[in-house]
C-alpha positions in Angstrom: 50.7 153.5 178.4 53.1 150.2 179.8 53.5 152.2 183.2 56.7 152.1 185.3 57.0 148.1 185.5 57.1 147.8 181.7 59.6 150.5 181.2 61.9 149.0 183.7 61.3 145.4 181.7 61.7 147.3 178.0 65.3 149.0 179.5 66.5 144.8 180.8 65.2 144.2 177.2 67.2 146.3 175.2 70.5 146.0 177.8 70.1 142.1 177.9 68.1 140.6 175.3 68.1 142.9 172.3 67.5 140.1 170.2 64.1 139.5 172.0 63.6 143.1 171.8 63.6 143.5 168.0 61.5 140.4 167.6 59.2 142.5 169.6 59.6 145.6 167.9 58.7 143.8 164.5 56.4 141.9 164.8 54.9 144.7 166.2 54.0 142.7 170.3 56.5 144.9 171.9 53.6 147.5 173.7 51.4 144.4 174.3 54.0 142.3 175.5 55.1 145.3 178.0 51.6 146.3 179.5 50.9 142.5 180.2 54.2 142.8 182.3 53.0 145.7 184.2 49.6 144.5 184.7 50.8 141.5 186.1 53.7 143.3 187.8 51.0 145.8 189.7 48.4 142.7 190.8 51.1 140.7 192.5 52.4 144.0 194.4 48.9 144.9 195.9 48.3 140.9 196.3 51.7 140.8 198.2 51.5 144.2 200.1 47.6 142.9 201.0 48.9 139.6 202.2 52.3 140.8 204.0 50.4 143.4 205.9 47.6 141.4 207.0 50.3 138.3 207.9 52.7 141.2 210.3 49.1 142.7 211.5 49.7 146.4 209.9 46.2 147.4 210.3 43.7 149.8 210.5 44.1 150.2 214.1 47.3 150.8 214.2 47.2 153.2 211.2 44.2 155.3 213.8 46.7 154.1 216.7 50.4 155.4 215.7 49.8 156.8 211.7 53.9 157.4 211.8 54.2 153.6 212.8 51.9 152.3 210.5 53.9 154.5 207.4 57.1 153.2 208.1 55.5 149.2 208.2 53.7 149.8 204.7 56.7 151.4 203.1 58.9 148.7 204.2 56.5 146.2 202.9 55.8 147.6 199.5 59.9 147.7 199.1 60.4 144.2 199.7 57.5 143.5 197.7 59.1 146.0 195.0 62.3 144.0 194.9 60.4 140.7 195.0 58.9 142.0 191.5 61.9 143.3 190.2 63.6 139.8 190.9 60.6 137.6 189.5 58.8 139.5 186.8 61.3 142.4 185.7 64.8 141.1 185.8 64.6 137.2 186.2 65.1 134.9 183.6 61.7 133.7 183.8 60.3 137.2 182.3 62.3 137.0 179.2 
């Protein structure tokens, strides 16, 4: 299973570096390659939602405090932490 951060990284693969993606494919690294991405791809996002909540104070308190609050400030962190992935690890040049 490469999970949902490899099989974004397999689709920029095949639409942008098809090359790299047959290399892959034949010598057989292609599933390897793919779960290392998504391995790395889900540490940094609980790493960076960890670190952005604790740095903007989204709590424990305030989740026992205003729950509806405390929703919106963790979904808003995990998608700029999303995009920050998507940008770095998924898309950028520096994951081919």
């Amino acid at each position: 299973p490469i999970g949902m951060w490899g099989r974004k990284h397999q689709q920029y693969l095949k639409e942008h570096h098809p090359m790299l993606y047959s290399d892959l494919i034949l010598s057989g690294k292609l599933y390897g390659y793919l779960a290392e991405i998504d391995t790395q791809a889900q540490n940094k996002l609980h790493q960076l939602v960890t670190q952005l909540a604790e740095k903007e104070g989204i709590n424990e308190q305030l989740k026992s405090q205003d729950q509806l609050a405390w929703v919106r400030a963790m979904n808003n962190i995990r998608d700029r932490v999303e995009e920050i992935i998507l940008q770095e690890l998924i898309y950028g040049e520096d994951a081919v």
